[in-house]
GUTIRO-179042 format. One record per atom (N, C-alpha, C): residue in one letter; z, y, x. Coordinates in pm, whole numbers, plus 50000, padded with zeros to 5 digits. Atoms other than C-alpha are relative to their C-alpha. Layout:
<romis>
aZYX
...
</romis>
This chain:
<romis>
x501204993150045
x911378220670442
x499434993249876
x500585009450118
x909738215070093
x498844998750040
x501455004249945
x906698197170200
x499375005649842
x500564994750135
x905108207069833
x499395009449960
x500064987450001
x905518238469845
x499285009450108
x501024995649834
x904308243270228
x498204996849983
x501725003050021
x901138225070128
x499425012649902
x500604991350100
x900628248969856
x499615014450039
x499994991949924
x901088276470064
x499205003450107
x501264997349898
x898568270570318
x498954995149956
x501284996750158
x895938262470000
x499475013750073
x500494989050052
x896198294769950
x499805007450126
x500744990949890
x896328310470285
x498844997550080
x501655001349979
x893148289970386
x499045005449907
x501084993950144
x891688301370061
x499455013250023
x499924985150025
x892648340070075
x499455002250125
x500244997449835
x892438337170489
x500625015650027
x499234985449948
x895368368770479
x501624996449924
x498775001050044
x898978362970499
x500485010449908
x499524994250076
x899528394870314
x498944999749851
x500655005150132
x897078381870034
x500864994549961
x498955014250077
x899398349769974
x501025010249974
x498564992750081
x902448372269951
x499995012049889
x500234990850062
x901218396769755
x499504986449885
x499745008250135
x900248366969488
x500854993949990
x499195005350053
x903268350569529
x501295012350020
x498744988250043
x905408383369513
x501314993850098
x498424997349899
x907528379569872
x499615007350083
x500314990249895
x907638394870206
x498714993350098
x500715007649946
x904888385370446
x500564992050069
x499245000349932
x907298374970675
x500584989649930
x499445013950072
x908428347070457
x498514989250022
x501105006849992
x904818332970453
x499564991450090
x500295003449833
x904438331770829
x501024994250046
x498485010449930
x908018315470865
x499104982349955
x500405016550086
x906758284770588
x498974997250138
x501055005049918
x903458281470800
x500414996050124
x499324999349817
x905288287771163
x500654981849959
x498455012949989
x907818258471031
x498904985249952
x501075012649982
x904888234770904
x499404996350133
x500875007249876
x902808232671213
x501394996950156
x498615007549931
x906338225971358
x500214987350012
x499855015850019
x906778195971177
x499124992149988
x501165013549915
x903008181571222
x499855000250116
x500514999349809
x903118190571616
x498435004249977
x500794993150022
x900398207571520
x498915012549956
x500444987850035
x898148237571517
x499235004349912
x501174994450125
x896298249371219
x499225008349973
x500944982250020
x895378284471225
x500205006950105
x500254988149916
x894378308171496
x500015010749958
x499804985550080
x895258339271405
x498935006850141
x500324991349930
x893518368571524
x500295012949936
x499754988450111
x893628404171443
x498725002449889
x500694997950110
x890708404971226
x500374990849877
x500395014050106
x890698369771035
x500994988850058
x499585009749987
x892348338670998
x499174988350031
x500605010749987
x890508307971132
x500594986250011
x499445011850014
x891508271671039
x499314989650153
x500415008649893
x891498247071363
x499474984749916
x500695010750069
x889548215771317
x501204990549934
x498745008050111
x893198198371232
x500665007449901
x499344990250170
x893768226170983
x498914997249902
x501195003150120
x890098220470825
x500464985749955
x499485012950072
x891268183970797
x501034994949868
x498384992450041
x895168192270666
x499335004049838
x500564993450097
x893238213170414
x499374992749886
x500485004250151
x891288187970223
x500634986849961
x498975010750004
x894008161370247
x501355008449904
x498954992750089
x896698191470091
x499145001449847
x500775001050115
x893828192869804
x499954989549894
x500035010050014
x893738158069735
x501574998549918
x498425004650014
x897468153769747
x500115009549812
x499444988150116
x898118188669507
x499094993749847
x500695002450116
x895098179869277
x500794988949889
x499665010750049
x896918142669234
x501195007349912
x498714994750062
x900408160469158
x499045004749881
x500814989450105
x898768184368913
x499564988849925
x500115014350108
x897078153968725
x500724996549918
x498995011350055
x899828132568741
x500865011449909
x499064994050116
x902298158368556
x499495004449874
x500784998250117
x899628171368338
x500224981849876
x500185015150036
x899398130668258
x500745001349888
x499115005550098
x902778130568111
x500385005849902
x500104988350101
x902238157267847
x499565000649926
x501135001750070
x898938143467745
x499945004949819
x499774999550163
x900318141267371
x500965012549968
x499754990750057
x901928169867370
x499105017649977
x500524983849962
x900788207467303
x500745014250112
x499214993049926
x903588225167490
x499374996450181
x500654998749815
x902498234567905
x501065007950035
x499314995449932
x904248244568157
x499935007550064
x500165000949856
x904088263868472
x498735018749927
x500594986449947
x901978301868536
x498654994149990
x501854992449983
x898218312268445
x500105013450022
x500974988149920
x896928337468676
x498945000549905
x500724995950037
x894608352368449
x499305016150012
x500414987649965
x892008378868539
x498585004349863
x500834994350113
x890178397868228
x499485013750013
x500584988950043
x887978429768192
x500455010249926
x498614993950010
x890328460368144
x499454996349812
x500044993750106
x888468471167795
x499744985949877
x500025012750035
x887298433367670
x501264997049971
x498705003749957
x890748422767794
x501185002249837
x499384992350074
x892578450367560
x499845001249875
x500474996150153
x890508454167238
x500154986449974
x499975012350023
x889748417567209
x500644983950039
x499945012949927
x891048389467401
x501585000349982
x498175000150018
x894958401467363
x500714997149898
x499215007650102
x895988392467031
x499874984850026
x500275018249971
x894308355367135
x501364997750082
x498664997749926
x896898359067415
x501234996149968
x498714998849999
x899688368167297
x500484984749861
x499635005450042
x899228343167015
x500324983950041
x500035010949947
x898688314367250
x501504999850062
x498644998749952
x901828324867438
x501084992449877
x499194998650097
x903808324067110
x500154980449986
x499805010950015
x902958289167071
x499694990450086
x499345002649889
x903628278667423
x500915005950065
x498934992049926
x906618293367490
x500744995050114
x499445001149852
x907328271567806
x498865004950110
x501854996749931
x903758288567987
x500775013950018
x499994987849944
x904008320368178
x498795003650014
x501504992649999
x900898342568161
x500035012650060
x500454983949885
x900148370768474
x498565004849943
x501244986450031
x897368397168344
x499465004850133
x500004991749929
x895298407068583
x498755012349943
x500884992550122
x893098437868382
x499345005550072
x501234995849940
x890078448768606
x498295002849927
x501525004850040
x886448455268531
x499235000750075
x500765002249897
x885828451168874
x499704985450016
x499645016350000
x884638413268939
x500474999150117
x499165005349870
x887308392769095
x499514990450075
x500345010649910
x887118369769338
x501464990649965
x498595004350041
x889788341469210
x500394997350110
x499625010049929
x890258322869520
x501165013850063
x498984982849936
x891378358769704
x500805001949938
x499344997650111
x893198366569441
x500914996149920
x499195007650011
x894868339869366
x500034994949823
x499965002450116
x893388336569041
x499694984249889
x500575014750022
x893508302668784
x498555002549914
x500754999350061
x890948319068541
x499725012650018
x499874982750039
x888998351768463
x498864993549897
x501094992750109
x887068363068147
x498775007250042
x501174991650001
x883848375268200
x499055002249896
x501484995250131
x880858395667972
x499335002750107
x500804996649857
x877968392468190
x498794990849940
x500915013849944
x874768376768231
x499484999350130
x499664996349854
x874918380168600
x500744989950078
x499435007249904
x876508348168706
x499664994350112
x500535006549866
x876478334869042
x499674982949993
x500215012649931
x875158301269161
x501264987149981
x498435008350004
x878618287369250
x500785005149894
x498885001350144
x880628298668927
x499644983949911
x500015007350049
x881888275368753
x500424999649846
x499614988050095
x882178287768381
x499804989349885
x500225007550134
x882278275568014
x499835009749881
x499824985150058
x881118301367791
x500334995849863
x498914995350120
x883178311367484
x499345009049931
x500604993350114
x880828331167308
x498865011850043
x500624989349966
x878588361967322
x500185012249904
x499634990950032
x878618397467252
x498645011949990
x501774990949976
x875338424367144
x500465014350037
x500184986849966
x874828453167289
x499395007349928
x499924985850144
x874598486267062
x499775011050110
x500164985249975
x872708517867161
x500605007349907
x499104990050091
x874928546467004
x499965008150083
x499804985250021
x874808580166946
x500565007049863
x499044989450108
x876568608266750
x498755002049965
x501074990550073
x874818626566468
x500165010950038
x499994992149959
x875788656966606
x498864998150131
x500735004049859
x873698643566933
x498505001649919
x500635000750072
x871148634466674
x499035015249984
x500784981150095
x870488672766497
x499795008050129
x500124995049913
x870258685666842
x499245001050076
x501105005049908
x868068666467049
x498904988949943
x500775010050071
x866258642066778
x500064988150043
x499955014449995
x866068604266759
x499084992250063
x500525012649929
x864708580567024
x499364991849915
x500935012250056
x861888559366840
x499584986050076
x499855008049940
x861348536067122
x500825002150141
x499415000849871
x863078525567461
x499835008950107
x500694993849880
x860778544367672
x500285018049950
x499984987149969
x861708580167499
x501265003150015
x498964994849925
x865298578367652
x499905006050148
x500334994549908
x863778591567952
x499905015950003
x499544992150019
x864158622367817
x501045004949876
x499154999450049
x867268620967673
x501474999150142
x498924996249876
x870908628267835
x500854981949981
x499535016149998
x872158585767884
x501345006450066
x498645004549945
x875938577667969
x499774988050072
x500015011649923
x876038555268242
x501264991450089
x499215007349956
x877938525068318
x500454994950146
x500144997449818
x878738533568711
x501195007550017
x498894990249939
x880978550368903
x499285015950050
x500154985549979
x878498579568942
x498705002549901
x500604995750097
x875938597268804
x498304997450027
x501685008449959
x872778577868966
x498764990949870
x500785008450080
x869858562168798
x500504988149944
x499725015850041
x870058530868618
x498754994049912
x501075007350076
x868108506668412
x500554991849901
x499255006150218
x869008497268013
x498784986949966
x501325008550051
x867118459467953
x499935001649845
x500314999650114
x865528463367605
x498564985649996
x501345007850004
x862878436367433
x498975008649927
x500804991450033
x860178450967398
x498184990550006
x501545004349999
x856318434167288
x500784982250045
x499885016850000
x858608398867288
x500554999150161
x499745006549880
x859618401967654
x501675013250055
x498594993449974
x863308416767817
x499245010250123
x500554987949900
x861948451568018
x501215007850045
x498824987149930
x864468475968225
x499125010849984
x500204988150014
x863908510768120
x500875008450034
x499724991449919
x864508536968337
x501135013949928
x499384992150072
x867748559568210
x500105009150084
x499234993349890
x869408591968379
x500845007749859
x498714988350073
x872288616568286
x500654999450072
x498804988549929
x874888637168420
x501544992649994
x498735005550035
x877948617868305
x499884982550014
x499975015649975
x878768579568478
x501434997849993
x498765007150045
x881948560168425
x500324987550002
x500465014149962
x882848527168529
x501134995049878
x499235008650126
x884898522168170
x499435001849872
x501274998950118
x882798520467849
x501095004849917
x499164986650093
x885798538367614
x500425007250050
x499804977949932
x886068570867848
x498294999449963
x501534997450019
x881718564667801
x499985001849835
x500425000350143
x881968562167447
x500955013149924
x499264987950031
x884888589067404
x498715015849981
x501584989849957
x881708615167546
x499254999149927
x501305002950150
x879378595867290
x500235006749897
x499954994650151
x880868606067013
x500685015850002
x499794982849970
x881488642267133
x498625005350011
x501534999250012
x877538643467131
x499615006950171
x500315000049913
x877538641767509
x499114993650078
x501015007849965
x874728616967523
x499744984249944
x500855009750090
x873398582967422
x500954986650080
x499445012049917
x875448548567536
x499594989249994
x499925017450013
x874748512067588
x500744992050003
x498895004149991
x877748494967525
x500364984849894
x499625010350050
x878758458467386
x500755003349851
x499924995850112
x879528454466996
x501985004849994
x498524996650006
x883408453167051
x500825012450047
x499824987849937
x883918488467186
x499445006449911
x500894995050067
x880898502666973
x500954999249872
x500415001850165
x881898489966620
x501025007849914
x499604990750104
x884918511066525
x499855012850043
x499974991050005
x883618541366649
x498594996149895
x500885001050145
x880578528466386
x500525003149863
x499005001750146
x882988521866113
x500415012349954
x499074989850047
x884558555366123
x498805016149993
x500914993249993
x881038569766163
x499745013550113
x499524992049882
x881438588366503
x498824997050071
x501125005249947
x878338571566621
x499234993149893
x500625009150067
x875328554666476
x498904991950094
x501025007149856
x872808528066626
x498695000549966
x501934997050003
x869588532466718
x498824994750095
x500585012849926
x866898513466853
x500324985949973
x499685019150015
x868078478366707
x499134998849975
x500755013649951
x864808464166671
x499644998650112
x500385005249856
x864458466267026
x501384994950077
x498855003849963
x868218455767095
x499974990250124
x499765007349897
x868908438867444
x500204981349989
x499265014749983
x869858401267505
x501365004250009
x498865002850039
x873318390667390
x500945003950167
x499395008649856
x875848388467699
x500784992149958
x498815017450029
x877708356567719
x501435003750059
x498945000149971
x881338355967724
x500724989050084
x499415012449945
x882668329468000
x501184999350050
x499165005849985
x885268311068083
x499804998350185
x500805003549870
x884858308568491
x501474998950082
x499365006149936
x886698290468720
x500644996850159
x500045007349815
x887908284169129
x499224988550010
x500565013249964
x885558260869263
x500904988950083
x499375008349928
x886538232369432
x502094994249948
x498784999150050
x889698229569232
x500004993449899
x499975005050139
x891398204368937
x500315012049923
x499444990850083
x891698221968639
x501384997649920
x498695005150094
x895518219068494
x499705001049889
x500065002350139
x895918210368189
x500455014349908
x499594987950029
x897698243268103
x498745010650038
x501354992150003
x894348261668194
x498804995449921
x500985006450093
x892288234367987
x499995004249909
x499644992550123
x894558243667694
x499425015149996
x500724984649992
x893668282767756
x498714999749923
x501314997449990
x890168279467813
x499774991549834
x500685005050116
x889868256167466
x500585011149864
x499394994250121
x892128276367253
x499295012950017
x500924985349982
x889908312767353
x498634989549957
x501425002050072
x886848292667267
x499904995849865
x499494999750158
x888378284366908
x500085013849970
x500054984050043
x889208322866886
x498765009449976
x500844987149972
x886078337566997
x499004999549926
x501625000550086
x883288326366725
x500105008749965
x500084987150135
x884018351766522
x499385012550096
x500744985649974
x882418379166817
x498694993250044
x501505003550040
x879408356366794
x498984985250102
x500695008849918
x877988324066957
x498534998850002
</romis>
């Protein structure tokens, strides 16, 4: 048995707490998962996990096991990172989880150019703009645009990004121009949802950040199918500058309301808690925060 590999393996299935989580991030059968584990608590004479049908629960010599396999993995991980120190070349798989439309417009040439010049590094995509959960997930990093972080993240932010009210001129000659925040209330808003419910757009307004009350008929939980509609003069959007700016450029939209323009969102870097960071994810996270001045710190 590779002890190494077993430890690593029940990381992650204490982490995820679902054998068909772990196999589904390490791409086998479940049935391979539950052999490794079956064949570890073989060779400590010992029991680790109670299965049930809902959940996995770690026995008090699996909670132990657990932060002794941490210890151990973290050291490995170190120590090989160690012997690299001077070099730029990395080794070994980033799980990376990014924001489909972020992800796509902006963050992928960084990517692909980092790849290029680590060509011993493997890089998994995972392209959501749902937030992940890494540990579940099995993720080493994700990208986030947010100012919405939790408590326990652990993040390094890489930049920020403004938010742009836009509308068509066709939208414009139709229904006239919004002078302040408060007369989108009667106006038709695109909203960033999966339906077509209320919402609330923060604007500054008299020096202080206010939520003003939007509605409309058309929700969408991807801001270029929301902005496609914008510039068909299907209503008014709130959407970050990197999505917005070449339907600006090509004049398909224009913005309105910038002196009352929102707070920035921050672009971060965010992390698994409780976890070393490899050196091959250090590199990442420094070389995207060299890339990203240019969408605005």
């Amino acid at each position: 048995m590779d002890k190494l590999n077993a430890m690593q393996i029940f990381v992650r299935l204490a982490e995820a707490g679902s054998f068909t989580a772990v196999a589904d991030q390490l791409q086998v059968d479940r049935s391979a998962i539950t052999r490794q584990i079956s064949a570890l608590e073989k060779h400590l004479a010992v029991k680790l996990i109670t299965r049930s049908t809902r959940r996995l629960t770690l026995t008090p010599a699996g909670s132990a096991y657990l932060e002794k396999c941490r210890l151990i993995l973290n050291l490995v991980d170190a120590t090989e990172s160690s012997l690299n120190e001077e070099s730029t070349l990395v080794r070994g798989r980033i799980r990376l989880g990014l924001p489909l439309s972020f992800g796509r417009e902006r963050l992928l040439p960084a990517l692909l150019e980092f790849m290029r010049l680590q060509p011993n590094l493997e890089l998994l995509l995972t392209m959501l703009d749902q937030r992940s959960n890494l540990i579940e997930e099995g993720l080493d990093l994700a990208i986030r645009v947010t100012n919405d972080l939790q408590p326990s993240d652990i993040v390094r932010k890489l930049g920020q990004c403004r938010l742009i009210t836009a509308v068509s001129p066709a939208y414009l000659a139709a229904h006239g121009r919004p002078q302040h925040p408060d007369d989108l209330r009667h106006h038709d808003c695109l909203l960033y949802s999966s339906s077509s419910t209320a919402a609330q757009w923060p604007y500054c307004i008299d020096g202080q950040v206010k939520s003003v009350a939007v509605r409309g008929r058309l929700g969408a939980n991807n801001g270029l199918a929301l902005l496609a509609a914008n510039a068909t003069g299907m209503g008014i959007s709130l959407q970050p500058d990197f999505l917005v700016e070449p339907f600006l450029a090509r004049n398909q939209l224009v913005e309105i309301l910038a002196e009352f323009a929102p707070p920035p969102l921050g672009i971060y870097a965010v992390l698994p808690s409780n976890r070393y960071i490899p050196q091959r994810v250090a590199l990442l996270i420094d070389f995207l925060g060299k890339s990203l001045p240019a969408f605005g710190h």
